[in-house]
C-alpha positions as CSV (number, residue, x, y, z in Angstrom):
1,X,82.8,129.1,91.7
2,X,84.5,128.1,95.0
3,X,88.1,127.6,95.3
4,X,88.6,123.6,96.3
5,X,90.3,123.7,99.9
6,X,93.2,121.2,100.1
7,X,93.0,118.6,102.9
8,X,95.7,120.7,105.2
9,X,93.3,123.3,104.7
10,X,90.2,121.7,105.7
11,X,91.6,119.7,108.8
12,X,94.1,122.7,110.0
13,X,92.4,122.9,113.1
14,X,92.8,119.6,114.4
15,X,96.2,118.2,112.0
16,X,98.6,119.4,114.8
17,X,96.5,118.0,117.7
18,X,98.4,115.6,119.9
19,X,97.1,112.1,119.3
20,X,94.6,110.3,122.2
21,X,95.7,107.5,124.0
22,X,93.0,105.9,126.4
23,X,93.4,105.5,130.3
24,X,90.7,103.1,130.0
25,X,91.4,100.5,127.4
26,X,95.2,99.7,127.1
27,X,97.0,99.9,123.3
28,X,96.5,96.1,121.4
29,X,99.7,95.3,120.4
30,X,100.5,95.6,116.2
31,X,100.5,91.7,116.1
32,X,96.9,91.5,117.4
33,X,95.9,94.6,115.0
34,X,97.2,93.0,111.6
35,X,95.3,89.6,113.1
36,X,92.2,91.7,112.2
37,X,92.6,92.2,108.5
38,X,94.5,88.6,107.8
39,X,92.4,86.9,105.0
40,X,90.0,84.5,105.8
41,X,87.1,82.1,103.6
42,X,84.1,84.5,103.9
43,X,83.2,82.4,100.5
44,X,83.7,78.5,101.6
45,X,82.9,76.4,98.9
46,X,82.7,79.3,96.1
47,X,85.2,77.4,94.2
48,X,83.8,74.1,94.3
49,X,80.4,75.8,93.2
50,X,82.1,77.5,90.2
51,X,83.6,74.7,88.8
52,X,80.6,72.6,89.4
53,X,78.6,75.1,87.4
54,X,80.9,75.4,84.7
55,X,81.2,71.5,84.1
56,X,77.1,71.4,83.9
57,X,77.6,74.4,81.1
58,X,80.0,72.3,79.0
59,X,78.4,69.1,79.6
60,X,75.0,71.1,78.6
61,X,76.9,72.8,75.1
62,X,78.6,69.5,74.2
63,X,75.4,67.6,74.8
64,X,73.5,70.4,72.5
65,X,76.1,70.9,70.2
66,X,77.7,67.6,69.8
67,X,76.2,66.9,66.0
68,X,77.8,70.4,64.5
69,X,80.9,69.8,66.6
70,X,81.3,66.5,65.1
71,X,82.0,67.8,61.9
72,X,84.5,70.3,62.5
């Protein structure tokens, strides 16, 4: 079987390499980075749904089940 190679050992030949910066396209400053992973409502109106749903599903059991319930 063949010996696992760590990650140091798989990347050695490029881990010390000094890091790019482009002549072309200037750094975006760390404010303007983080702006790119700030949350944001990629599910507008999930909530709403849910609870709409789950109010039909009780409405539905209670309607259904209203005689047995009555006698607990």
């Amino acid at each position: 079987m063949a010996e696992k190679k760590t990650a140091a050992e798989i990347y050695s030949d490029i881990i010390d390499l000094p890091h790019h910066d482009s002549d072309r396209h200037p750094r975006m400053p760390r404010i303007d980075r983080a702006a790119q992973f700030a949350p944001f409502a990629a599910l507008t109106g999930l909530d709403d749904a849910m609870e709409g749903t789950a109010r039909r599903v009780t409405e539905d059991y209670l309607r259904d089940n209203y005689e047995e319930l009555d006698d607990i």
